[in-house]
BAKE-764500 format. One line per 3 residues: number of its first residue (from 1); their letters; for each residue x negated, y negated, z negated of N, C-alpha, C, O. Coordinates in steps of 0.2 Angstrom, whole numbers. Layout:
! BAKE-764500
NUM) A) X/Y/Z/X/Y/Z/X/Y/Z/X/Y/Z; ...;
//
This chain:
! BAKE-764500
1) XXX) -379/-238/119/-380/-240/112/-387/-239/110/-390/-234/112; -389/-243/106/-398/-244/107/-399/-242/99/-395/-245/95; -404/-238/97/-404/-235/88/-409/-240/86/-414/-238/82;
4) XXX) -409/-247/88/-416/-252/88/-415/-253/79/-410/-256/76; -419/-251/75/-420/-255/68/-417/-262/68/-415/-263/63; -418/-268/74/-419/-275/75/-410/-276/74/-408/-280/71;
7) XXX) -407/-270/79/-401/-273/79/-397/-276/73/-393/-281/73; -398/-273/68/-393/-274/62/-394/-279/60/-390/-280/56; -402/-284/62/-401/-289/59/-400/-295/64/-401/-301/62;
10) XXX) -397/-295/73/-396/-297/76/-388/-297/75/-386/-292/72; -382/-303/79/-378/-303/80/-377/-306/87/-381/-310/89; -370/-304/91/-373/-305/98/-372/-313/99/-366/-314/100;
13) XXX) -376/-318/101/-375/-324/102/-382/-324/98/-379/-326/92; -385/-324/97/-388/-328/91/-392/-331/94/-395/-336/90; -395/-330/102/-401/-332/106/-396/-340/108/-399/-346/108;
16) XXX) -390/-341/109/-386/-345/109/-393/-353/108/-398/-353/104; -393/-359/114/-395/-361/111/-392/-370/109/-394/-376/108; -387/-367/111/-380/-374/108/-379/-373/102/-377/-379/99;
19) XXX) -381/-365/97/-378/-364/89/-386/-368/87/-385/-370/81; -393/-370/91/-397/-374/87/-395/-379/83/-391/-383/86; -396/-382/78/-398/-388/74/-399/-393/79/-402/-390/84;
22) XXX) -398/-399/80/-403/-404/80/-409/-407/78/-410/-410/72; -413/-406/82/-418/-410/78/-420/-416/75/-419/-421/79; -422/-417/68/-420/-424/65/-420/-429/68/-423/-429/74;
25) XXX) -418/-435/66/-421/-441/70/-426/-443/68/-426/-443/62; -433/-447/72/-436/-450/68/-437/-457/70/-438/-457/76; -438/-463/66/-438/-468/67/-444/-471/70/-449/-469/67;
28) XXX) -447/-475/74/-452/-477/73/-451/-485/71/-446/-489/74; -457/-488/65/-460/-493/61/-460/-498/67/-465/-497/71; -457/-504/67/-460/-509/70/-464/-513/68/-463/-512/62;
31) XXX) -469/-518/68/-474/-522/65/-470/-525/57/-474/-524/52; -464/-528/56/-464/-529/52/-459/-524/46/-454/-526/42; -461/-518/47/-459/-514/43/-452/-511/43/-451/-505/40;
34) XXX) -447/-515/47/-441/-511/47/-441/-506/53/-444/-507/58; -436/-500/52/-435/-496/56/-431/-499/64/-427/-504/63; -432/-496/70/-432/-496/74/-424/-493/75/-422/-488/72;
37) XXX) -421/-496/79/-415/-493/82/-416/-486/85/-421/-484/89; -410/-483/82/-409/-476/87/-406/-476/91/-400/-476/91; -412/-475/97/-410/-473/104/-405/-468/106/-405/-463/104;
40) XXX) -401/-471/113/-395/-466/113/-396/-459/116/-392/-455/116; -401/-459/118/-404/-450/121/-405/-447/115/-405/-441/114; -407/-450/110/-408/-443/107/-404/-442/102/-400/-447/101;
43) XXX) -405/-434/99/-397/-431/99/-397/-435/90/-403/-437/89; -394/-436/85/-394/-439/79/-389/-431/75/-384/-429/78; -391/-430/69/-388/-426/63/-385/-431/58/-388/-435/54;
46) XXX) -376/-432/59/-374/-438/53/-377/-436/48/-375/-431/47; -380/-439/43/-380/-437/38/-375/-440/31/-373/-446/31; -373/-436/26/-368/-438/23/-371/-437/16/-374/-431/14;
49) XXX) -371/-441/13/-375/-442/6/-370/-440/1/-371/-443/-4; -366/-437/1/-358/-436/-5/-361/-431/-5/-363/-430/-11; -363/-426/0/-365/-420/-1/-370/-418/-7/-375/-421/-6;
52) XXX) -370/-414/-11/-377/-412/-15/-380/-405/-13/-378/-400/-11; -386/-406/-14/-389/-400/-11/-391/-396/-19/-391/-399/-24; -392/-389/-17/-395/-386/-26/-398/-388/-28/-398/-389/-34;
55) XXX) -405/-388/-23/-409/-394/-23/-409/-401/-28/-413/-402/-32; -405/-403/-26/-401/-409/-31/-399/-407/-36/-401/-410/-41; -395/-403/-37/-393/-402/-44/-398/-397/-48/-396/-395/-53;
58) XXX) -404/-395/-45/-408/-389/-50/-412/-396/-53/-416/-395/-57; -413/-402/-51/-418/-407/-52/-413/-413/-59/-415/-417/-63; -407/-411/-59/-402/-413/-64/-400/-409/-71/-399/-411/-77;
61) XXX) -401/-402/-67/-401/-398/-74/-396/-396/-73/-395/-391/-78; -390/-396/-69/-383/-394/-69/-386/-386/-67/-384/-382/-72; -389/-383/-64/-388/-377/-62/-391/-374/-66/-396/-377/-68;
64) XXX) -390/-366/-71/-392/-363/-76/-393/-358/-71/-390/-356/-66; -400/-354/-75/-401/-349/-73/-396/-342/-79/-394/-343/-85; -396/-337/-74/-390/-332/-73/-392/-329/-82/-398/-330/-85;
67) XXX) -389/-325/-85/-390/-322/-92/-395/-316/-89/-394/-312/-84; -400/-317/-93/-404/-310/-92/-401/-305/-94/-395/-306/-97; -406/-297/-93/-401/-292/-92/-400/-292/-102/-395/-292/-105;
70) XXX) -407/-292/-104/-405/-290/-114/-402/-295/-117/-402/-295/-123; -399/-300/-113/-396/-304/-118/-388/-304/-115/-384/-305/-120; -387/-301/-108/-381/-300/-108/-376/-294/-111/-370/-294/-114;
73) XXX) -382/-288/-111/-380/-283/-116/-379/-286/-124/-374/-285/-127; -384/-289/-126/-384/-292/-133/-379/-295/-136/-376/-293/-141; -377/-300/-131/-371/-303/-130/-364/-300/-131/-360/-302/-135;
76) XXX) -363/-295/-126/-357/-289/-124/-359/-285/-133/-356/-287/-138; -363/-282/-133/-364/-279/-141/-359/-282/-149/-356/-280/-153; -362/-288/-147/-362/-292/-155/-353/-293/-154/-349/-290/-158;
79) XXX) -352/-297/-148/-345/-297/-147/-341/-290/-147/-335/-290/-149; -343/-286/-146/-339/-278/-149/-338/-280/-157/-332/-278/-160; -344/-282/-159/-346/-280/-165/-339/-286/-168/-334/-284/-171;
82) XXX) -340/-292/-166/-335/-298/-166/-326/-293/-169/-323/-293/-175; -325/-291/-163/-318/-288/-164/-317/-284/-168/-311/-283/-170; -325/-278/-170/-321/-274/-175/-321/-277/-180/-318/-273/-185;
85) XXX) -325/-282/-183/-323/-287/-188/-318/-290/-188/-314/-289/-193; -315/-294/-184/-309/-294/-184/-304/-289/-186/-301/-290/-191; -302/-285/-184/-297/-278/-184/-300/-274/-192/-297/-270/-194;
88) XXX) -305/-276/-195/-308/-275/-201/-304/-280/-206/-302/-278/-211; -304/-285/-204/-302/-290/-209/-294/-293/-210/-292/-297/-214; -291/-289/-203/-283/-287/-204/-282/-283/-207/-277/-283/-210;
91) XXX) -286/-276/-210/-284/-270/-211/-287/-271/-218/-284/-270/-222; -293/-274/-220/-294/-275/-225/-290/-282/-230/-289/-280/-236; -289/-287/-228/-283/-290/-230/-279/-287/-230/-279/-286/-236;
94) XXX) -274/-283/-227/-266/-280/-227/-266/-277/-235/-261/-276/-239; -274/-273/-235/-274/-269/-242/-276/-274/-246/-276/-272/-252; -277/-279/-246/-278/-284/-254/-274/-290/-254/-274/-295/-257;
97) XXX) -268/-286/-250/-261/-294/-251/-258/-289/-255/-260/-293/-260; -255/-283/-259/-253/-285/-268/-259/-288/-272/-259/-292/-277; -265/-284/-270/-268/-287/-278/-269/-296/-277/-271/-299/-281;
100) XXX) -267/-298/-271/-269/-305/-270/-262/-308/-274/-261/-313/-276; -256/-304/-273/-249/-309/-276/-249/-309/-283/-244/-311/-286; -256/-305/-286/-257/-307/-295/-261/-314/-294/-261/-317/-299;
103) XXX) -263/-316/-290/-269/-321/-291/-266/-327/-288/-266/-332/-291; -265/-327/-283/-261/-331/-278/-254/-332/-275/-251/-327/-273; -251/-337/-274/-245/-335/-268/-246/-334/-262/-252/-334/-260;
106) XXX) -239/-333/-257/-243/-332/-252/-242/-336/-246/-242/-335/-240; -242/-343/-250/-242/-350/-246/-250/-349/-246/-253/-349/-241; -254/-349/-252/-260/-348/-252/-263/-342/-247/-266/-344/-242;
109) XXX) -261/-335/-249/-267/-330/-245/-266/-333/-236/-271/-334/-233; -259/-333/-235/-258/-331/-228/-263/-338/-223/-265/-337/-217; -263/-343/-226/-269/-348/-221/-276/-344/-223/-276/-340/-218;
112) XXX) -280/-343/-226/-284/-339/-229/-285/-333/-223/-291/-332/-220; -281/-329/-223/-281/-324/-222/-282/-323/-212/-285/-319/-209; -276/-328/-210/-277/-330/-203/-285/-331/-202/-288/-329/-197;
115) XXX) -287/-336/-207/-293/-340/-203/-300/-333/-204/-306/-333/-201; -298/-328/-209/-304/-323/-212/-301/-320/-201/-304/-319/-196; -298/-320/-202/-295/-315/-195/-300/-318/-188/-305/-316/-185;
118) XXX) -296/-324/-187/-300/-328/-182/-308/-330/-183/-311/-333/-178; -311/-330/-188/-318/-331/-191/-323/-329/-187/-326/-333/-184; -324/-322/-184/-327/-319/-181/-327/-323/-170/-332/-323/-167;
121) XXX) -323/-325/-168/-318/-326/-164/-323/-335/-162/-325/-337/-156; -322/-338/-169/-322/-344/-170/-331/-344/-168/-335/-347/-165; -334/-339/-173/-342/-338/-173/-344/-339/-164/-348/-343/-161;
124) XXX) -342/-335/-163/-345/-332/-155/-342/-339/-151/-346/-341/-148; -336/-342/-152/-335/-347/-147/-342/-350/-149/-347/-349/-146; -341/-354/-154/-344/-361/-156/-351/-359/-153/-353/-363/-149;
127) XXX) -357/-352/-156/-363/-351/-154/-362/-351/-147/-368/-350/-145; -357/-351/-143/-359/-347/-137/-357/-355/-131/-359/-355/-125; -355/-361/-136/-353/-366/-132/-359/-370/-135/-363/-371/-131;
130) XXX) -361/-373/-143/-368/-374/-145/-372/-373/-142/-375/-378/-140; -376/-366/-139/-382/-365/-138/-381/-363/-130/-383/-359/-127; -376/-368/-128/-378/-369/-118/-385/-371/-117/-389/-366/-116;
133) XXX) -387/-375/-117/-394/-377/-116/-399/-375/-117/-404/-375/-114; -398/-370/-126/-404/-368/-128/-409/-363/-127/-407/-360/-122; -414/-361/-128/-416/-353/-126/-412/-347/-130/-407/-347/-135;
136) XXX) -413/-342/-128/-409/-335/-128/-411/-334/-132/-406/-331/-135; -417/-334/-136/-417/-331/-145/-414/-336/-149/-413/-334/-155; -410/-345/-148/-409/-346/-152/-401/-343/-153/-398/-341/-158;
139) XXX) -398/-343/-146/-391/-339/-145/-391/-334/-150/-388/-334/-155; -397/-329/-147/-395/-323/-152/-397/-321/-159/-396/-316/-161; -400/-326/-161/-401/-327/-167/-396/-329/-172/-394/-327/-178;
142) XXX) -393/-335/-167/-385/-336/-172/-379/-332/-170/-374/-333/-173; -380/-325/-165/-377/-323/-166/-376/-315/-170/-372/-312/-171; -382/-315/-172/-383/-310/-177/-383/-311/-183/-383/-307/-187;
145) XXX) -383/-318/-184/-383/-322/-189/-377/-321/-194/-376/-321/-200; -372/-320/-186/-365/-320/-188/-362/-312/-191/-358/-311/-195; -366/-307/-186/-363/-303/-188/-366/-302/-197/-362/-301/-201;
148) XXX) -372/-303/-199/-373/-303/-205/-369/-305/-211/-368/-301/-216; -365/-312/-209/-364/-317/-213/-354/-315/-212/-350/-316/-217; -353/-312/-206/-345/-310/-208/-342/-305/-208/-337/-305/-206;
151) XXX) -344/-298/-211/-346/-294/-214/-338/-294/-218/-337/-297/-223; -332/-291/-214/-325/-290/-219/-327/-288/-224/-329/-282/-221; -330/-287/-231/-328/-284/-235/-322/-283/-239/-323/-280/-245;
154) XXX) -318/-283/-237/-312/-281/-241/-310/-275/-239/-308/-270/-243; -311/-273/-232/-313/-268/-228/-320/-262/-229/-320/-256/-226; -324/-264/-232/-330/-264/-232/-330/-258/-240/-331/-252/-240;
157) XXX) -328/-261/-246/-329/-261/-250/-321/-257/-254/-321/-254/-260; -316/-258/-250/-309/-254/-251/-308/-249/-243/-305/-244/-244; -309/-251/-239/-307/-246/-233/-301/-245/-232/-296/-248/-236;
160) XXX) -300/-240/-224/-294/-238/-225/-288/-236/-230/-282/-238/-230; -293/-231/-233/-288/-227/-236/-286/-229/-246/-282/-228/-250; -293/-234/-246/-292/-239/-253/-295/-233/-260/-298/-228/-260;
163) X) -293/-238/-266/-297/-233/-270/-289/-233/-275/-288/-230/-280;
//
């Protein structure tokens, strides 16, 4: 057993020289510009064009580069922040469904009240499917945007425990 540093990057076969590639084919140009038949000695690589290389797709736009590290934290944050707005705005609605059955019924409050729930939910989807393409301060702009803007106050301004 050999303590060689190399080993660990060798596998046994590797010198193998059946596991080579082929060497491309190359055509040569006859006088009047069409390519030359390929002869049968030499070895040919099928090529198969269905295939895409990343290559091909980084020149398309299909491949996104990965969330940087401060915007994946920012992201996990605001979304924290998402749910306890939500879980605010059940617990603050539940405390303003009497004083709402003076003002309202509750054919009225309870779609209201659903949608104050799911708001936060709905923010993060929409910014988070909107700004694929965009740069990363427009993402996190509309996404603080939101925490400003959905702010339970029912919760806020009565609390748990109410006045």
């Amino acid at each position: 057993m050999t303590s060689d540093s190399d080993d660990a990057l060798n596998w046994d076969g590797d010198d193998d020289a059946s596991l080579a590639r082929p060497a491309p084919v190359k055509r040569e140009k006859i006088a009047d510009g069409n390519p030359a038949p390929v002869v049968e000695d030499r070895t040919a690589v099928p090529v198969d064009d269905s295939v895409e290389t990343s290559h091909d797709r980084a020149e398309e736009g299909e491949e996104r580069a990965p969330l940087s590290t401060a915007m994946l934290l920012t992201t996990g944050v605001v979304g924290g922040v998402y749910l306890l707005y939500s879980i605010g705005w059940v617990v603050g609605g539940l405390r303003l469904k009497p004083l709402a059955n003076f003002f309202v019924a509750d054919e009225m409050f309870l779609p209201w009240f659903v949608l104050a729930v799911a708001a936060p939910a709905l923010w993060f989807l929409a910014t988070w499917v909107l700004t694929r393409g965009r740069a990363s301060w427009v993402r996190a702009s509309l996404l603080l945007l939101g925490v400003v803007l959905l702010v339970p106050w029912p919760f806020v301004t009565v609390g748990v425990i109410g006045a």
